[in-house]
PAMAR-964420 format. One record per residue (C-alpha): z, x, y. Coordinates in pm, 1 decimal, always signed. Each point is the difference from the previous one (the first is absolute). Example, Ala and Ser with C-alpha at 12.3 -4.5 7.8 and 13.67 -1.06 7.14 Angstrom:
residues 2
{Z->+780.0, X->+1230.0, Y->-450.0}
{Z->-66.0, X->+137.0, Y->+344.0}
This chain:
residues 407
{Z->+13262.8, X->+10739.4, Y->+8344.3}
{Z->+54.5, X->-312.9, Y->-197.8}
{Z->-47.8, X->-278.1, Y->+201.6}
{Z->+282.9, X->-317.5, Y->+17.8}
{Z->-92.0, X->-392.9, Y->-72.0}
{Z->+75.6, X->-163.4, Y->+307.4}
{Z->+207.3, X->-337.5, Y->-18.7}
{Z->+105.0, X->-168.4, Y->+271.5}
{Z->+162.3, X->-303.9, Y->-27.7}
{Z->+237.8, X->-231.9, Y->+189.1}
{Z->+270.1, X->-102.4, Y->-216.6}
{Z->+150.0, X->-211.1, Y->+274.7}
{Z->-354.1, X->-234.9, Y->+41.9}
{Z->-17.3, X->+20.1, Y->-371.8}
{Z->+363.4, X->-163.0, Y->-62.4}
{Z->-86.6, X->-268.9, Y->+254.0}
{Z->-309.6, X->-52.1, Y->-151.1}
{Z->+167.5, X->-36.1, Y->-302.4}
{Z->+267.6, X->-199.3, Y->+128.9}
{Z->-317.1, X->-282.3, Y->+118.0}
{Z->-137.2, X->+6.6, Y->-306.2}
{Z->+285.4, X->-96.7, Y->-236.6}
{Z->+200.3, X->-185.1, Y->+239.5}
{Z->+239.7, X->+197.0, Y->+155.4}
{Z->+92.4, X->+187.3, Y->-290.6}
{Z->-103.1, X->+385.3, Y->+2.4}
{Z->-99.1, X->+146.6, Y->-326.7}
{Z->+65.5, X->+352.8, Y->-10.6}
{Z->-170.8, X->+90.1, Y->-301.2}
{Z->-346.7, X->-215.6, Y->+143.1}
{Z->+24.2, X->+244.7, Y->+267.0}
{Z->+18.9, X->+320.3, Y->-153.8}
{Z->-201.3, X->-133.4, Y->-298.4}
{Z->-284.2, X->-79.5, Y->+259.9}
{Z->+38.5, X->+411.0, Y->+123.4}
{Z->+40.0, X->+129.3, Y->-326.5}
{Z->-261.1, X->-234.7, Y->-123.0}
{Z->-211.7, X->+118.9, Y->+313.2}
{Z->+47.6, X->+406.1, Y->-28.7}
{Z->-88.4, X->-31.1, Y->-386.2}
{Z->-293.1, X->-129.7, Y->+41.7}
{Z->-136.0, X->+189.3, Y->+274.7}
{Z->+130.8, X->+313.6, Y->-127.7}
{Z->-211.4, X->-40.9, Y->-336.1}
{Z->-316.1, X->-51.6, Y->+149.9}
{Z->+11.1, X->+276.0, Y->+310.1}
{Z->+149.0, X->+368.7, Y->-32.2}
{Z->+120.9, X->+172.7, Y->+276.3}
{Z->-284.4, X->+227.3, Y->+67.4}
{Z->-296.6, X->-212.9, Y->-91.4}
{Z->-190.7, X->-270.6, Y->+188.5}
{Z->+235.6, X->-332.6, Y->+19.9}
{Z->+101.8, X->-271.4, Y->+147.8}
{Z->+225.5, X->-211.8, Y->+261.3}
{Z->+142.5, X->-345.5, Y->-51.7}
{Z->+212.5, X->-189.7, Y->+217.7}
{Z->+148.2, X->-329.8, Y->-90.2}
{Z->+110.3, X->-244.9, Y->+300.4}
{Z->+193.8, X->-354.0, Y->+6.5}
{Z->-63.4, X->-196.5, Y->+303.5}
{Z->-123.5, X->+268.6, Y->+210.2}
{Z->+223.1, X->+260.2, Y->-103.4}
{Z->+1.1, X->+343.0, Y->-229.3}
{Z->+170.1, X->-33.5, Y->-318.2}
{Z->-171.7, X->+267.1, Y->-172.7}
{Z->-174.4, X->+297.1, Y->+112.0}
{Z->-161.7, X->+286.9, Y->-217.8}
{Z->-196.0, X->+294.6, Y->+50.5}
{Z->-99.0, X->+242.6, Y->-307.3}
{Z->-262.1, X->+273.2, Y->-54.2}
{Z->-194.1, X->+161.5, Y->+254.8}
{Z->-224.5, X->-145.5, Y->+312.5}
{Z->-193.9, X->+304.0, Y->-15.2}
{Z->-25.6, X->+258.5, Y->-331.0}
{Z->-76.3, X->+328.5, Y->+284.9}
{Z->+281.3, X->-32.3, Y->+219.8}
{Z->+274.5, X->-196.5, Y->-237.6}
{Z->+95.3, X->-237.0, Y->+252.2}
{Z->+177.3, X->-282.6, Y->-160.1}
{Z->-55.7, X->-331.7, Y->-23.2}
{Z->+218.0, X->-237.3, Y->+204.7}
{Z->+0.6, X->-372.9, Y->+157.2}
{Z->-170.1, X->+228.9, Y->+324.1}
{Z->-259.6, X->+112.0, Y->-202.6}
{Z->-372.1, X->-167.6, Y->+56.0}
{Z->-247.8, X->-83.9, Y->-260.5}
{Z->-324.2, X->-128.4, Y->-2.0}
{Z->+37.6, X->-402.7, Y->-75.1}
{Z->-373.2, X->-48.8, Y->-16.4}
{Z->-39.3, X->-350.7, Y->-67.9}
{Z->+342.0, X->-84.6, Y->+87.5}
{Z->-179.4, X->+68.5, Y->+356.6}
{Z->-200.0, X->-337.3, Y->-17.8}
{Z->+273.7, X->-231.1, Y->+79.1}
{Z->+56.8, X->+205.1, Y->+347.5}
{Z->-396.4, X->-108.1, Y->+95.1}
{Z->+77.8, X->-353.6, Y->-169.8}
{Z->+296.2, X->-27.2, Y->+267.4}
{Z->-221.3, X->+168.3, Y->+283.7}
{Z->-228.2, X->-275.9, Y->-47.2}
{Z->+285.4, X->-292.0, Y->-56.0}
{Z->+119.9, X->+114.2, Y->+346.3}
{Z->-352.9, X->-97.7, Y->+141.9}
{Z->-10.6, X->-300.7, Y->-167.5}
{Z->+362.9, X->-102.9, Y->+125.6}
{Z->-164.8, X->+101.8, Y->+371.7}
{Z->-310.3, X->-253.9, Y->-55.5}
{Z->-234.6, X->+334.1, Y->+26.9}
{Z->-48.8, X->-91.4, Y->-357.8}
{Z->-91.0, X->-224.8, Y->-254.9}
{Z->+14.4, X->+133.4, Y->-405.7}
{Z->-218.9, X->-293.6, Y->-48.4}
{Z->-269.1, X->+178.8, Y->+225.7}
{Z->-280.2, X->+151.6, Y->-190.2}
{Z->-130.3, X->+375.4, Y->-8.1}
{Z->-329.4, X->-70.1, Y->+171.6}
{Z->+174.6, X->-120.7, Y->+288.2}
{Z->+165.7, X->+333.4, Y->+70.6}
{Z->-240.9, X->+258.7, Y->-163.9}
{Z->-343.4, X->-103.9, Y->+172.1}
{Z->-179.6, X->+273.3, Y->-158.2}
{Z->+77.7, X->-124.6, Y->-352.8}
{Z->-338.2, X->-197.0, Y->+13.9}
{Z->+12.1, X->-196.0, Y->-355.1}
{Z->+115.5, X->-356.5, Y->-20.4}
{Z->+242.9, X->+83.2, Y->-298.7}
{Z->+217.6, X->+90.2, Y->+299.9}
{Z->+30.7, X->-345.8, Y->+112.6}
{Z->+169.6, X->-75.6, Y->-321.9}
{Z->+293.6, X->+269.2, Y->+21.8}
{Z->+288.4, X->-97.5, Y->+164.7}
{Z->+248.6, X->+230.9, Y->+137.5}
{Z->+292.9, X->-98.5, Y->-241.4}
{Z->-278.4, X->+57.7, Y->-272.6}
{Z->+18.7, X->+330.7, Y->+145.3}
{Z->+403.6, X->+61.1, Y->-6.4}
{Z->+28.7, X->-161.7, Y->-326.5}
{Z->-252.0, X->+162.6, Y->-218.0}
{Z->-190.4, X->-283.0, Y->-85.9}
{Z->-331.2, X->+62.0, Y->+226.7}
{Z->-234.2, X->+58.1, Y->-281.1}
{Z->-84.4, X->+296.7, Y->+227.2}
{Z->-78.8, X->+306.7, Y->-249.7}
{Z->+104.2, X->+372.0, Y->+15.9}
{Z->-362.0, X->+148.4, Y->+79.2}
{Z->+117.9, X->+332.5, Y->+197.5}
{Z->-248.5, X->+283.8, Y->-113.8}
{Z->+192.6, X->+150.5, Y->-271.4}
{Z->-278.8, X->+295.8, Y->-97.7}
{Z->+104.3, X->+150.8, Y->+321.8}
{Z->+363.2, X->+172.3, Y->-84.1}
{Z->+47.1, X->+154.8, Y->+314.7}
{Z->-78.1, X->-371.3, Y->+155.2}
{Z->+312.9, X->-115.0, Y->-235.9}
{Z->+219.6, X->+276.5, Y->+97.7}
{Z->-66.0, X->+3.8, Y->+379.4}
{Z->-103.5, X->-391.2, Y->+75.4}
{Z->+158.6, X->-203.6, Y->+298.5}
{Z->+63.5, X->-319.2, Y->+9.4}
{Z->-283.9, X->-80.8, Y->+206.8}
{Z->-211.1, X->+222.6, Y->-253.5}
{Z->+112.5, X->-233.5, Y->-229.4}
{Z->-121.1, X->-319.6, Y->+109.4}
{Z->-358.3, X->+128.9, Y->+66.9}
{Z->-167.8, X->-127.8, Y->-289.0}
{Z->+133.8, X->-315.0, Y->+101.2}
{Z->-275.5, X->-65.6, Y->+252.7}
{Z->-283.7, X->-10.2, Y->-293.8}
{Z->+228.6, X->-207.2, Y->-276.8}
{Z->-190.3, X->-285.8, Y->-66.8}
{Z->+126.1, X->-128.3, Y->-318.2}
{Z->+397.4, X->-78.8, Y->-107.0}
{Z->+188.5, X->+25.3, Y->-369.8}
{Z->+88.9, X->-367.8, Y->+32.1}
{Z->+53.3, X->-307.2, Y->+238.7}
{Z->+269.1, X->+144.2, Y->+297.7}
{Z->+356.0, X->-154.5, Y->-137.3}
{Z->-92.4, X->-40.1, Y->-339.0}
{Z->+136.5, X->+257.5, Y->-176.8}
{Z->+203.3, X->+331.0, Y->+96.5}
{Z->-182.2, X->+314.1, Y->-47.7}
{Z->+231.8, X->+332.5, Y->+174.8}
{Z->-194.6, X->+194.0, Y->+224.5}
{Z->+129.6, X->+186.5, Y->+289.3}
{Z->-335.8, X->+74.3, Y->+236.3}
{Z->+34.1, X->-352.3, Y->+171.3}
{Z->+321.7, X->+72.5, Y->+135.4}
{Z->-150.3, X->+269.6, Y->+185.6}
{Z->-196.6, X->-232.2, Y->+211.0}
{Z->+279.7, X->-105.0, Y->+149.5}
{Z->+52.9, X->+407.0, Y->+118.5}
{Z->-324.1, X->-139.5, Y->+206.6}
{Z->+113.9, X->-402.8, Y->+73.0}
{Z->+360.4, X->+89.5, Y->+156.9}
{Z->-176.8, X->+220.5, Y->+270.0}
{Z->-277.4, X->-249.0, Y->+85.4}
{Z->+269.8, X->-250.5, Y->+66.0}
{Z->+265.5, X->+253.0, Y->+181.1}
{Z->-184.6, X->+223.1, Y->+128.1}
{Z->+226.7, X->+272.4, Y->-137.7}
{Z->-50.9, X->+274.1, Y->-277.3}
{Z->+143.8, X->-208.7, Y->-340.8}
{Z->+235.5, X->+326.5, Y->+5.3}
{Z->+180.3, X->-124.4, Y->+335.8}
{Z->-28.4, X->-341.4, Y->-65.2}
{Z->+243.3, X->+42.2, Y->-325.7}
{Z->+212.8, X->+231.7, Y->+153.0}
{Z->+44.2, X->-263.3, Y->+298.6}
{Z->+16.7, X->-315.2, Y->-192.7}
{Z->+181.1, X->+131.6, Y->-336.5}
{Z->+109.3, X->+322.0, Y->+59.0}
{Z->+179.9, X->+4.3, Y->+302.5}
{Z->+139.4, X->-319.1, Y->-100.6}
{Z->+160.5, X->+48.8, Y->-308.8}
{Z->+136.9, X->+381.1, Y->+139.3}
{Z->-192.6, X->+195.5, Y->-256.1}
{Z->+81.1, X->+307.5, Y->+75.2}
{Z->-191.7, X->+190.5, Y->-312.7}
{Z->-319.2, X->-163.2, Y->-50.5}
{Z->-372.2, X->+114.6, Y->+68.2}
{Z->-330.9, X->-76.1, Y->-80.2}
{Z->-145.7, X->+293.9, Y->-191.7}
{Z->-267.4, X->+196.5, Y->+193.2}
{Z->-131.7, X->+345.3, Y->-124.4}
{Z->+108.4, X->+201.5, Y->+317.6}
{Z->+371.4, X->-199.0, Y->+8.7}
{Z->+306.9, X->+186.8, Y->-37.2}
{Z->+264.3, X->-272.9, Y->-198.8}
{Z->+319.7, X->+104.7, Y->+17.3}
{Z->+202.2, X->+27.2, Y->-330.0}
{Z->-328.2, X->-61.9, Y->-186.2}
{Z->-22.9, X->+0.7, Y->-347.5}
{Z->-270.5, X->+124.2, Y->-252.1}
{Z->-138.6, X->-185.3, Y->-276.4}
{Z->-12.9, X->+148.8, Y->-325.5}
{Z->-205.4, X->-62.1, Y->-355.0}
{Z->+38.2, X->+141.2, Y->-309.0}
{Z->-245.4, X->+343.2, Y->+5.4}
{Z->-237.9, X->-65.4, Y->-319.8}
{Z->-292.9, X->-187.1, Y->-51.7}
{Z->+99.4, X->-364.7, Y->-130.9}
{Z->-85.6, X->-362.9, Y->+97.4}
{Z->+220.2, X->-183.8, Y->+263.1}
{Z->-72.2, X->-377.0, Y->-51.8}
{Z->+211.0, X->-351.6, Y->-60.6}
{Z->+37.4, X->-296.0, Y->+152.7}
{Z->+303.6, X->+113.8, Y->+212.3}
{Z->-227.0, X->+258.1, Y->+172.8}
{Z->-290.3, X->-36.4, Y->+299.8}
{Z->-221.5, X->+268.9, Y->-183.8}
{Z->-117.1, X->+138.6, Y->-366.4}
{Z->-127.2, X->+327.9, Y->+39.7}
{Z->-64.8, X->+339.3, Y->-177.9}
{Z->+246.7, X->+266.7, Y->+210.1}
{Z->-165.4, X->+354.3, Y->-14.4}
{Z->+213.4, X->+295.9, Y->-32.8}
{Z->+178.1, X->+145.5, Y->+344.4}
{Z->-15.6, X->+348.3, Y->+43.8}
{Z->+350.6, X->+8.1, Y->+169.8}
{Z->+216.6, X->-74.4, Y->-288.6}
{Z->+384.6, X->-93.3, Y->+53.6}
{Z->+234.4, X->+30.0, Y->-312.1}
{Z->+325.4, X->-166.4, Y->+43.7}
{Z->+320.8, X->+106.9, Y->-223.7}
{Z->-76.7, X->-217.2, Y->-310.2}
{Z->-324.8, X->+195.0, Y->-28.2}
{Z->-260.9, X->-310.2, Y->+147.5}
{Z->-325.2, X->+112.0, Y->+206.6}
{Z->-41.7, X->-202.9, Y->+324.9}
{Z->-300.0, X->-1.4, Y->+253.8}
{Z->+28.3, X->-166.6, Y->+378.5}
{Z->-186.3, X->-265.1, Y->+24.8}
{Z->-75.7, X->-172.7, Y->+383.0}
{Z->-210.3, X->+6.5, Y->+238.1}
{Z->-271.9, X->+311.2, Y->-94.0}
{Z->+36.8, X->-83.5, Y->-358.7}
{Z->-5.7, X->-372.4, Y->+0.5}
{Z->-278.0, X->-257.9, Y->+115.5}
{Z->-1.3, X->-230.1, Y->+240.1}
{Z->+383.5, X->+142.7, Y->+186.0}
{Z->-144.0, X->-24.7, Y->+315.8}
{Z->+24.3, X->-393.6, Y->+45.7}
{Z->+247.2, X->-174.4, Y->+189.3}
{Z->+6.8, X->-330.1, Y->-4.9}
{Z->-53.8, X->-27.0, Y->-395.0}
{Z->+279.3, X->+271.2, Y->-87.1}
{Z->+57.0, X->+224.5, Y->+263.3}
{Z->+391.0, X->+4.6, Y->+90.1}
{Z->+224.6, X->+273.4, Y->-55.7}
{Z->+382.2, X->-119.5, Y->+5.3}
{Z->+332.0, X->+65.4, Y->-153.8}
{Z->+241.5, X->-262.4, Y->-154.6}
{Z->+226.2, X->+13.2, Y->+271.5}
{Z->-240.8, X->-99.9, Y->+261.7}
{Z->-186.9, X->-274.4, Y->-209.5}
{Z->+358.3, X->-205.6, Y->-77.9}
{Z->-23.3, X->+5.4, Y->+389.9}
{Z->-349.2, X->-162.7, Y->-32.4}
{Z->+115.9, X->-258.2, Y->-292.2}
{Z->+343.3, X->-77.2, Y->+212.5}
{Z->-245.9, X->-90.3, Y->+344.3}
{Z->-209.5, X->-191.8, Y->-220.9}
{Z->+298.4, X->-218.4, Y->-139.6}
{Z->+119.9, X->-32.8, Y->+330.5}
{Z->-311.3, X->-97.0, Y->+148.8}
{Z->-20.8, X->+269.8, Y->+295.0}
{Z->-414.1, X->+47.7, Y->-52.4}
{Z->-135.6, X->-359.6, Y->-99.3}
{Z->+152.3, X->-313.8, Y->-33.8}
{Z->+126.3, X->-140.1, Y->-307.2}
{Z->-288.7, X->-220.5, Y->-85.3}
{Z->-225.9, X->+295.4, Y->+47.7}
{Z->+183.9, X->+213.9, Y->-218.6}
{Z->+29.2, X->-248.2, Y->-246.4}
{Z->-358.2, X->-59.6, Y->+30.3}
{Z->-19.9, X->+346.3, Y->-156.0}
{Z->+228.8, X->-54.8, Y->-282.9}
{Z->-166.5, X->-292.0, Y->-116.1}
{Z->-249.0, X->-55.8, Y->-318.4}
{Z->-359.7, X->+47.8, Y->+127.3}
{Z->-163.0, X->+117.9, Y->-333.1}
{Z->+109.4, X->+11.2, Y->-356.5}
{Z->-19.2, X->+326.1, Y->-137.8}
{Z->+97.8, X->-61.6, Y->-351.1}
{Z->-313.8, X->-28.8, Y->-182.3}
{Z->-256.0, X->+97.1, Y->+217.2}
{Z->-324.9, X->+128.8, Y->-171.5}
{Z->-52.9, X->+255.9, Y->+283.7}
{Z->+297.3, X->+245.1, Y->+8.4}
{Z->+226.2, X->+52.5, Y->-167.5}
{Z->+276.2, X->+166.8, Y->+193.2}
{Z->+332.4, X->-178.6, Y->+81.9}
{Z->-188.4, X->-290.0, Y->-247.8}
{Z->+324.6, X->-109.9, Y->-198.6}
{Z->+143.4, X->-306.4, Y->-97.3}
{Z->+148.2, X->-193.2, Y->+333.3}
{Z->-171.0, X->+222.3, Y->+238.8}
{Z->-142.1, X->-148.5, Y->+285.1}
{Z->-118.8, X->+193.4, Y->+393.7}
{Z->+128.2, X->-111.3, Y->+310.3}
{Z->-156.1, X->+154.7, Y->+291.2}
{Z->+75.9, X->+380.9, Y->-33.1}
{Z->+285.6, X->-107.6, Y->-281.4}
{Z->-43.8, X->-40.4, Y->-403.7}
{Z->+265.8, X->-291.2, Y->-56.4}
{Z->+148.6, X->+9.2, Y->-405.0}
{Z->+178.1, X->-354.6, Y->-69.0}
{Z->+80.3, X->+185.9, Y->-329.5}
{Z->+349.2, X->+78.2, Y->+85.6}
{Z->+187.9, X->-315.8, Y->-81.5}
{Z->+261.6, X->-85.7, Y->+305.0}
{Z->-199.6, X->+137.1, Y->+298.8}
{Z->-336.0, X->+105.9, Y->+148.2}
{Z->-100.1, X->+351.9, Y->-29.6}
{Z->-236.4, X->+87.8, Y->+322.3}
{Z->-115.2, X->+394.8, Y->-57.2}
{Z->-293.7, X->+267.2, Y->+34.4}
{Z->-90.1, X->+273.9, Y->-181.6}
{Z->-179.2, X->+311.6, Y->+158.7}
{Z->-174.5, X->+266.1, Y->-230.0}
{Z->-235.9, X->+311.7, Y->+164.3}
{Z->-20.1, X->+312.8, Y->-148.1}
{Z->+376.2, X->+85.4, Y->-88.4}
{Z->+143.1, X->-206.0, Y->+172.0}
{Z->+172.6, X->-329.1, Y->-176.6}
{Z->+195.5, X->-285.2, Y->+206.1}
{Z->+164.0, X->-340.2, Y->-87.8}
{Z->+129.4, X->-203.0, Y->+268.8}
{Z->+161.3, X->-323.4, Y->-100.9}
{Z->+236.1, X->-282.5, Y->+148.5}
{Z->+181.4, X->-296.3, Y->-162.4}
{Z->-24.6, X->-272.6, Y->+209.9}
{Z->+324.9, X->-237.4, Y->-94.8}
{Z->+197.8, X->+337.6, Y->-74.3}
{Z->-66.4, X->+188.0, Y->+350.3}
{Z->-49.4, X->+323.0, Y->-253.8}
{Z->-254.4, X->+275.1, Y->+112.6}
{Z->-100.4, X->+230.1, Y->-248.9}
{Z->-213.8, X->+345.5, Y->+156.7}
{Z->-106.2, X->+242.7, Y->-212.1}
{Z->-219.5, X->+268.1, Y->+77.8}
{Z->-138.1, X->+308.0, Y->-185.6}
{Z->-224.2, X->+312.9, Y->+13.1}
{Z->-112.2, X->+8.2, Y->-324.3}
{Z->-241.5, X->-256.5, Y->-249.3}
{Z->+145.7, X->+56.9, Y->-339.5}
{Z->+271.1, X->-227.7, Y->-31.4}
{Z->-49.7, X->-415.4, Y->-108.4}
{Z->+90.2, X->-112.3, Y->+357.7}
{Z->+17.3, X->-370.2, Y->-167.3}
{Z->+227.9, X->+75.5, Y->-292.1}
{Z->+205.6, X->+235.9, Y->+277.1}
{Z->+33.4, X->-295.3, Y->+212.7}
{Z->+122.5, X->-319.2, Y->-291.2}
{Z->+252.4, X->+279.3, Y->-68.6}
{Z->+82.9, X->+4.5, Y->+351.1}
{Z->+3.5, X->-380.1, Y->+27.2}
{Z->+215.8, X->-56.8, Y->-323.2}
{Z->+236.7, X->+244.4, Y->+99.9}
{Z->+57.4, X->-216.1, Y->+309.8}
{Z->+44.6, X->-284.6, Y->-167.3}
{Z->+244.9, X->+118.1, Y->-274.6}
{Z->+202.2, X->+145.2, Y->+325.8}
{Z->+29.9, X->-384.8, Y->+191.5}
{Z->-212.9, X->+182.8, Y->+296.4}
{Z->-275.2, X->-234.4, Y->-125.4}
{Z->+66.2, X->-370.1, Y->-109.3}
């Protein structure tokens, strides 16, 4: 049975938004331009029984656009909707960055503590020299060394798995706050900090502090025996081909799946999560599982402050490291790009800041991205690698523009 694009979208919240932007005067060709605009382009990249994507669009706190197309999961046909959850993997790190923020704003804190006073066990000196915020801004000089000839180690690792090596490091890439290299195995040490300082499973103490707070009803931290409700399935394309760029977390050669799915146009797709994709297993790094709906709830109790205080938050939206240029990665490195504290920050975009994330594991792709000045949330999440998430997402932004949602 075919399946139907979802769109739901309030034109009442969009005419007022409207109505803001171009001072008191309602457009009504902005407003259905922006839908038309909208549809269109998610109906060219996603068919209807395929691996997709949802994108919701909010202006000051509330919906103005919300999409669902394709498929959550290619066995069952389920449909993608604002409900459904994805894997955000790196999107996750600014939940830990917050975690920690809240212990800071309690004085059970300090970012400007250093690793060796927390991790005892990490014997060499080069500890003394990396700072927390080195840490949370990927600028520690701390290198990637998990044992990658072990595949089922990369599959299966925890987070705690992860940061094993980390007791025998002796030696660093560069001076800690130098230079900004990505790497995602020192946020896992705070999957071991938050409970030395709580005294609670990092889990609970999320759900407590952030959770609970912001009422997110549909989120989870991914765990191999969890059952996620309206979870979604991410997808690659089934052949053997390279998946690499600067707007991805990996480059790898994909084998061949033996379960093949064929959608109507005639493309081969192969799931791709945990089972089939390293290092799924980690929480703190990339771990969350969440649907559009529930993260605008997690952007709107940021904005209004309900989890740390402004200052804090702010701390986290503030230049820490320049990424643009760096000689040791080279994803997110464009022109104007700078990292916050769990948050890339572009100053490209001429009128207003642009604070966002990107998340990439296996098939899974996410952008989350806010406009500072403008109030404008932009969420997009898919189950599937194959589509330019950049070029997807200046459409996305010009389209918002030429529409008066974004000025």
């Amino acid at each position: 049975m075919k399946k139907v694009n979802i769109v739901m979208i309030s034109l009442a919240m969009l005419a007022s938004v409207a109505m803001q932007s171009c001072g008191g005067k309602s457009h009504q060709s902005d407003r259905n331009a922006l839908v038309q605009r909208l549809d269109s382009l998610m109906s060219a990249h996603y068919a209807d029984d395929a691996p997709g994507a949802a994108l919701l669009i909010a202006k000051n706190g509330e919906i103005i656009y919300d999409s669902g197309r394709g498929v959550a999961d290619m066995d069952t046909k389920q449909p993608i909707d604002g409900n459904t959850a994805f894997n955000i993997a790196s999107i996750t790190k600014q939940f830990t960055v917050i975690g920690a923020l809240k212990l800071c704003e309690e004085g059970k804190l300090s970012l400007d503590d250093n690793v060796a006073q927390h991790f005892l066990e990490f014997e060499s000196d080069i500890w003394k020299q990396v700072k927390l915020r080195h840490l949370l801004s990927h600028s520690s000089g701390v290198p990637d060394a998990r044992p990658r000839n072990d595949y089922d180690f990369m599959l299966h690792a925890t987070d705690m798995q992860s940061i094993e090596y980390m007791k025998d490091l002796d030696k660093l890439k560069f001076e800690p706050g130098t230079n900004y290299d990505y790497i995602n195995p020192t946020f896992d040490l705070f999957y071991a900090l938050i409970p030395k300082l709580t005294g609670e499973r990092f889990e609970d103490y999320q759900k407590r502090v952030i959770f609970d707070v912001a009422d997110m009803q549909n989120v989870q931290y991914f765990a191999a025996d969890a059952s996620i409700t309206n979870m979604a399935h991410g997808y690659v394309i089934n052949e053997k081909t390279i998946t690499s760029g600067s707007d991805s977390d990996y480059a790898k050669q994909r084998d061949v799946a033996e379960k093949d799915y064929v959608d109507q146009s005639g493309k081969h797709w192969a799931e791709c999560d945990y089972g089939e994709e390293t290092f799924f297993a980690t929480k703190a790094d990339g771990g969350i599982y969440t649907s559009t709906h529930d993260f605008l709830k997690w952007e709107n109790a940021l904005a209004q402050n309900k989890i740390v205080g402004e200052s804090y938050r702010d701390m986290a939206y503030t230049e820490h490291i320049e990424v643009t240029g760096s000689p040791y990665c080279s994803y997110q490195n464009r022109k104007n790009t700078y990292y916050g504290l769990g948050w890339f920050i572009d100053k490209s975009f001429p009128r207003d800041t642009k604070i966002y994330h990107t998340g990439d594991n296996g098939g899974f792709q996410a952008y989350a991205c806010k406009y500072l000045k403008n109030k404008v949330n932009v969420i997009m999440f898919e189950n599937r690698n194959d589509i330019d998430r950049w070029s997807t997402q200046l459409e996305i932004e010009r389209i918002l523009e030429e529409t008066g949602i974004l000025k």
